[in-house]
C-alpha positions, 0 to 999 in steps of 0.5 A, a space after each residue: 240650456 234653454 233659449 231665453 224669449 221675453 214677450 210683453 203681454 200687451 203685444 201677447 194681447 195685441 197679435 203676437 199670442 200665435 207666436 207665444 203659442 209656438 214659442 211654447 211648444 220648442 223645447 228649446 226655449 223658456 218663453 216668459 210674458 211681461 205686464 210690460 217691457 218698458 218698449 211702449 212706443 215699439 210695442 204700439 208700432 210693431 210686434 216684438 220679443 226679445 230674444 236672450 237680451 236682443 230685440 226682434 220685431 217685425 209687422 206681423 206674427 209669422 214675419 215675427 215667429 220666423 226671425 225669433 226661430 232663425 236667432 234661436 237657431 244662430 244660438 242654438 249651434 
């Protein structure tokens, strides 16, 4: 079973790419980019992702990578 990751292009585009990258490489998960996630004002302010339907986010992409891999490890048990 792979871990769902949904990430908006424009977020992608404006500094989570690191996070997408590594994201890409865990066998664990299928990491999807979005034209748009419909979350403007959240993606303006922050970078986020959502992982299997819930919505991480934080200032910058290594704060950002680390609390998507710790709710895929909470998942992944």
């Amino acid at each position: 079973m792979y871990i769902l990751v949904e990430m908006c292009a424009a977020n992608i585009e404006k500094g989570s790419r690191p996070v997408f990258e590594k994201l890409e490489q865990d066998p664990r998960v299928d990491v999807i980019d979005y034209g748009c996630l419909s979350e403007c004002g959240l993606c303006s302010n922050t970078m986020y992702a959502f992982v299997e339907g819930e919505k991480v986010a934080a200032q910058n992409p290594e704060r950002l990578y680390d609390k998507i891999i710790s709710k895929i490890d909470s998942i992944d048990q």
